[in-house]
N, C-alpha and C positions, 0 to 999 in steps of 0.2 A: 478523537482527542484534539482539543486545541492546540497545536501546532505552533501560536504564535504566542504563547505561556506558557514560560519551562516550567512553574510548579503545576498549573493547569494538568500539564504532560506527563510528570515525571510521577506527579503522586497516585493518581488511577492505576498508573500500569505497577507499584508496588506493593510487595508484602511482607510475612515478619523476616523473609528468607534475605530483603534488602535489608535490613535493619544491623547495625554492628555496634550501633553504641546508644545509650540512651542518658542524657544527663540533664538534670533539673535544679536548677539555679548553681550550675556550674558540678550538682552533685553525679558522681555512675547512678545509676539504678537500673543496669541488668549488666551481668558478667557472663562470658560462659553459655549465654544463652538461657540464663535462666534470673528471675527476677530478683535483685535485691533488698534485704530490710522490710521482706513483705512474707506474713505469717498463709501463703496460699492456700492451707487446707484447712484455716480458719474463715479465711475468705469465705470457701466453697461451702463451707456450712452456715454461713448467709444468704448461699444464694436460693431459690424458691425454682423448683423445676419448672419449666414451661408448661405441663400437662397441669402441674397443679394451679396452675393460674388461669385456666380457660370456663369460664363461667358455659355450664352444660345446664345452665336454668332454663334460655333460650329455645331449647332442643324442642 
């Protein structure tokens, strides 16, 4: 770790377990530990599984 860059330093060694607040243009958006304003099991039915995206034409 750069040593002589505290964001260099501090941000590698973090994860969401550092995390306490999140705000975006002054706005919260996660409370509680969990996301605000955001529909996440609509999300998740956006998203495309990994297995279904790996081209097995290749093979």
């Amino acid at each position: 770790m750069p040593l002589d860059d505290p964001t260099g330093t501090v941000v590698p060694g973090s994860d969401a377990r550092n995390i306490s607040a999140v705000l975006i243009n002054g706005e919260p958006r996660n409370g509680n530990g969990q996301v605000l304003g955001v529909d996440l099991p609509h999300c998740a039915r956006g998203c495309v599984p990994p297995a279904d995206m790996l081209d097995t034409s290749a093979a």
